[in-house]
Every structure is written in structure tokens, then in C-alpha cells.
N, C-alpha and C positions, 0 to 999 in steps of 0.2 A: 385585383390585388387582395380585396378583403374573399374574397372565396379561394384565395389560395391559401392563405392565412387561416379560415374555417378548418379547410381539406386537411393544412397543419395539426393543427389543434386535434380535428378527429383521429387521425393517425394515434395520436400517444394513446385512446383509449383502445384502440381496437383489439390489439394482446398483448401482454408482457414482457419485454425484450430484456438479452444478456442474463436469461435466465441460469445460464451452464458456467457465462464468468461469478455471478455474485454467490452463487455456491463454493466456488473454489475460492473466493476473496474470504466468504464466511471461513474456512475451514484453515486455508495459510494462514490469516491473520490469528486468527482464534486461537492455533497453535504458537502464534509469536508471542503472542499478550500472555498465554499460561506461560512460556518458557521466560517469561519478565515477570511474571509473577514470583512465581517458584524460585526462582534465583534470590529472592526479597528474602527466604523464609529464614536463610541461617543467618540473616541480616539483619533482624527485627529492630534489636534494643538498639543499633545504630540509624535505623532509617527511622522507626514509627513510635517506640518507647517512648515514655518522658524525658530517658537522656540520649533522644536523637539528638543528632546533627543538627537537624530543622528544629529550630526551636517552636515551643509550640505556639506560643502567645503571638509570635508572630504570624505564625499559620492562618492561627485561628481569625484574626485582623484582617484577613483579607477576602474572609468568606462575603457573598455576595457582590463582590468588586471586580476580587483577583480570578476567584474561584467558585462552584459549588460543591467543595467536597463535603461528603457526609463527614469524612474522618477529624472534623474541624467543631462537629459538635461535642467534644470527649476529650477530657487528655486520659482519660488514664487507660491503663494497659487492658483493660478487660474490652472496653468500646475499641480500642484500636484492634487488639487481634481478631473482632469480632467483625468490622471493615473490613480487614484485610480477607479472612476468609469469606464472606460474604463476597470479594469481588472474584473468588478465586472459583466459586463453585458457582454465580451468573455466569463468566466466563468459559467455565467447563461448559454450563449446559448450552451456551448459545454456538460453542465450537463444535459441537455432535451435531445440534440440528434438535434439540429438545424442544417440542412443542410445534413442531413442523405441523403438526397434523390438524391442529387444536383454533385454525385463524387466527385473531388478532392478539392470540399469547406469542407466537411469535415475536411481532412487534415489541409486544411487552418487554419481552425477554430483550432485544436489540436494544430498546430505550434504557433497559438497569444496566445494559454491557457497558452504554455510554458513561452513564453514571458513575457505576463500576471502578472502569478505567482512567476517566476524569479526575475519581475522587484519590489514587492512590498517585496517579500523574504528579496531581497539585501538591500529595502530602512529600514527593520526597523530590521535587522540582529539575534538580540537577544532575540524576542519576540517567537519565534518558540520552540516546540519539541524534532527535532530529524526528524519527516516525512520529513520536507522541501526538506532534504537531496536526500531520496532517489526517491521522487515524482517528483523532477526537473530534476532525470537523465529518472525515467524509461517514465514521457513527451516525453521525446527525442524522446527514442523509439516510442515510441506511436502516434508519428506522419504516421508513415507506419502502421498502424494499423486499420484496418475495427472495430470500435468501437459498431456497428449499430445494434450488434446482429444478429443471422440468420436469421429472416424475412426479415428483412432491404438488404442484401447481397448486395452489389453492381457488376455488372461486370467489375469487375479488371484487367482483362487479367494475363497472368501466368506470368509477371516480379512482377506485382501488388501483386498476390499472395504470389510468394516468399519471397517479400519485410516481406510480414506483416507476415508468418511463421517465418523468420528470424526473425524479432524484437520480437515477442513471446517468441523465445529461448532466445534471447538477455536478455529480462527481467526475466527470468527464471534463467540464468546465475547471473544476477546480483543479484539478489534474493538467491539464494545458496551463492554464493561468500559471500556476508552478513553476513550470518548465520556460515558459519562455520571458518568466518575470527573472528566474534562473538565471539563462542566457543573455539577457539584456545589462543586465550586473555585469558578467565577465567583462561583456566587449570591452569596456575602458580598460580593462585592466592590460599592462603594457605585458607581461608575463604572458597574457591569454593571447594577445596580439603578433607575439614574437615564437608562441609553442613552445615553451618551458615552465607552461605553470604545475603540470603534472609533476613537474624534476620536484619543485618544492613542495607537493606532497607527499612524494614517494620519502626523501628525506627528512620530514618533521619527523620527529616523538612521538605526537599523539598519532599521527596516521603512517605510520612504516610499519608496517606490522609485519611485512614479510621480506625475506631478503630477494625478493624479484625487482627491486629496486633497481640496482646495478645492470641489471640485463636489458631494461627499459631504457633510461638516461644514458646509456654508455652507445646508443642507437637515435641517431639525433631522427631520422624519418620518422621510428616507431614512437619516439615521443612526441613529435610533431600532431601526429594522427590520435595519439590519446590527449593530445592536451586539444585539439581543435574537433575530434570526431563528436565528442559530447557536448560541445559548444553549440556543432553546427546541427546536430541532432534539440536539443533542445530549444533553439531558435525555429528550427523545423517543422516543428512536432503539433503545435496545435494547427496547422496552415494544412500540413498532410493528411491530418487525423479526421478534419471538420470536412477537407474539401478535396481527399485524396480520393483516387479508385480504392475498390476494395483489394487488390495484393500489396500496392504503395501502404496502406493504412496496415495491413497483418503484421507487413515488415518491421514496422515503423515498432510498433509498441512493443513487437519479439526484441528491435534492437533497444531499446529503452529498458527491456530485464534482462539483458545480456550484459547493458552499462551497470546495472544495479548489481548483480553479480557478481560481473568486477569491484565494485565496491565491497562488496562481502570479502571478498580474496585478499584485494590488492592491499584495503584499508581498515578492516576489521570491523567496518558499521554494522554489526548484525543485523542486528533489531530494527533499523531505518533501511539495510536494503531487502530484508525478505518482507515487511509492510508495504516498500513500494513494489515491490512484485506483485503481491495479494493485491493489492488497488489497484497496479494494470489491469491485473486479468477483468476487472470489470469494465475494460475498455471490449472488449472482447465479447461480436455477438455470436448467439446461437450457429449464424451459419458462418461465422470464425473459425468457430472450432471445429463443426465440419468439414470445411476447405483443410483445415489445417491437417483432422486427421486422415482424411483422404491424400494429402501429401505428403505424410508419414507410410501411408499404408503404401503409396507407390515407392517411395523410395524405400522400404523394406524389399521392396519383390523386387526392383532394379537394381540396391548395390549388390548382391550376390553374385548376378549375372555377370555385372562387370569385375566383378575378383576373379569368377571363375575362365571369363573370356582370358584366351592366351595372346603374345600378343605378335601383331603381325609379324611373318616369317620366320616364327621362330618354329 
């Protein structure tokens, strides 16, 4: 047992894994956080000014407890716009890939994104989602993380290696933990029990956002399967993931951004379902996305055939 345990261990130093997902998590996410940025900007004298919303003294009270934003050491206008652009333009460079080349500036730059993002999160608390939440933990990790993609690879050495195998799992971890802490909430719920809890969101205020409401509930099957599909997915999902085959485990996380997408559509979370997209994709290894695009590339060359095929006896 302890030599298998060793064999463990050496495994995560040996090379770098989900090199191809944590480049595409780098680049989705990086573009979400600019486009929550940049939304801020016509917004200033309400979110971050002295006559925000957030009042400041209270802000500031909670530095080292609630929070570490930078923007809590300043009230006035000059240190704040001077936060806000500073996270706007880490952000920018760590969404390109700046410092790719340069080793552990990378890093660097991942650790001020955390920062960054942490610090304008904290300064306007209630403007966010739901992504906020889990983008500033899996940051963390993603500090030990080769973001660069496999062309990019840097030479890590094997602690560097391990480092960023480990924070993989890490996020992987927390990502499952999510999901089936998720699903465990529902189950009591008699709504989730009975297949009608979707009806009462498709109907709220805050989550109706599209009139596809009525086409869903007015279909007791199709509501059945949206209120139970993503229950039973979630309860699923770390059991499939950790100890699935590899096509059960591809499926699993394609249908986990298929559900998030609906989310974007059906209920208008932007920003919390393209983050949890970019955070899938780091479920996703190297030879993930090979399987996957080799089963793009067949079915590219096979649907044609079959439009073109006529069909029998005619």
C-alpha cells in the first residue's frame, strides 16, 4: 500500500496535465472578468466614488476580516479609479497570456489577477452572480498552474510540476464538492421531489428572463427532466468524474456546460454560467480534447454522407 501510495505521488511530478483545458479556462474566464469589469466603468460614482452605494467606512471595517481589497486602503476618487484600472489592465494582461514566456511572471501576474478581482468583488459586494464565489477560490489555485497551454510549456522542474497537477485536482475537488453539495440541498426540497421546481423558476422576476417559460411548464415530461436532469447530474457528477471511464467522464462535464448554458439562456446568469464553463474546461485533459476532436472530425466527414445518402426505395 505505501508503494502504491509512492507510485501516486510520483505520477503528479512526472509532466503537467490539462494543459489545453487551463489555457481555455485562462482565456473564457479572463474574458468574463474584463466584460464585469468594463460594465463598472459608466458605473463608477455609483459603485466605487465616495457617494457609492457601498458605503466606504464600512468597506473599509472589514479589511483583513471580511476582505483583502486594495481599494479599502483610499476613499477618495483618485485611489479608487486608480484600483479599478489597475484590475482592469492585470486582467487584460493575464487574459492574453502576458508573460507566458518570462516563468514565474506568469504566476505573478495570476496571483495580482486574484487580487485584482478579489479587490473590486469586495468593493461593490452585491453586483455579482454567484461566479465571484467560486472564481476567487479556484484563482487561488491557479496560481501554481501552467495557464500557457502546451506550446507555451515552460520548464517547471518536477516540484513545479507537481505544484500545478496538484492545484488541478484541487480545482477538480472543489468543482465536484459544488456540485454534489448542490444536489444534496435540493433533495429535501418537495418542489425538486415532485419535478416542478424549474416551473418556479422559469416564473420568478429575478430569473424569467425569457419568454421560453410557457413552452417548458405547459410540458409536464420536459419539466419533469429539467427540474430532475440537473439534480441527478449533479448528485452524479463527482462519482462519474473521479471514478468514471474516460467517454462517461467527457460526457459528464460537456453535459454540466450544456446545463450552464441553459442557464445563460433560460435565466440570464451571465457571468456565473460562462465562469462555470471556463472552470469545466479544466476538468478536461489533454487527451480529452483529443478524443473529443477526433470525434468532431468524424462526425464532420459522416454527417454529409448521411444528408447526402437517399433514402431507401425512393
Amino acid at each position: 500500500m505505501i508503494d502504491h501510495a509512492l507510485r501516486l505521488i510520483d505520477r503528479f511530478g512526472d509532466h503537467p496535465r490539462h494543459l489545453r483545458g487551463a489555457a481555455v479556462f485562462r482565456f473564457v474566464v479572463g474574458m468574463t472578468l474584463l466584460y464585469q469589469l468594463t460594465m463598472l466603468i459608466g458605473h463608477f460614482d455609483l459603485t466605487m466614488a465616495p457617494s457609492s452605494i457601498y458605503g466606504f467606512e464600512k468597506f473599509a471595517s472589514g479589511f483583513g476580516d471580511i476582505h483583502y481589497s486594495y481599494m479599502a486602503l483610499s476613499s477618495s476618487s483618485a485611489w479608487q479609479w486608480a484600483g479599478f484600472a489597475f484590475a482592469i489592465v492585470i486582467v487584460g494582461l493575464w487574459t492574453t497570456g502576458f508573460a507566458a514566456q518570462h516563468g514565474k511572471l506568469g504566476h505573478v501576474i495570476t496571483a495580482l489577477t486574484w487580487w485584482a478581482v478579489h479587490s473590486i468583488h469586495s468593493r461593490c459586494p452585491t453586483l455579482w452572480d454567484g461566479g465571484d464565489n467560486l472564481i476567487e477560490i479556484i484563482l487561488i489555485y491557479a496560481v501554481f498552474i501552467d495557464l500557457w497551454g502546451p506550446e507555451k510549456e515552460q520548464r517547471m522542474g518536477r516540484l513545479g510540476v507537481s505544484l500545478h497537477n496538484l492545484a488541478i485536482l484541487a480545482c477538480a475537488l472543489q468543482i465536484c464538492i459544488m456540485y454534489f453539495t448542490a444536489g444534496i440541498a435540493k433533495v429535501p426540497g418537495k418542489y425538486w421531489q415532485n419535478g416542478t421546481a424549474f416551473y418556479y423558476v422559469l416564473a420568478s422576476r429575478e430569473f424569467g428572463m425569457t419568454g421560453l417559460g410557457p413552452l417548458i411548464w405547459n410540458r409536464r415530461v420536459l419539466l419533469g427532466l429539467m427540474t430532475w436532469g440537473p439534480l441527478v447530474l449533479q448528485l452524479a457528477f463527482p462519482w462519474i468524474y473521479f471514478f468514471g471511464r474516460p467517454w462517461p467522464r467527457r460526457i459528464t462535464v460537456l453535459l454540466a456546460m450544456s446545463f450552464h448554458v441553459g442557464i445563460l439562456v433560460l435565466m440570464g446568469l451571465n457571468t456565473f454560467a460562462v465562469i462555470m464553463v471556463g472552470a469545466e474546461f479544466l476538468l478536461l485533459s489533454d487527451d480529452d480534447f483529443e478524443a473529443l476532436r477526433r470525434l468532431g472530425r468524424t462526425l464532420r466527414q459522416k454527417l454529409p454522407r448521411l444528408r447526402r445518402r437517399e433514402p431507401a426505395g425512393a
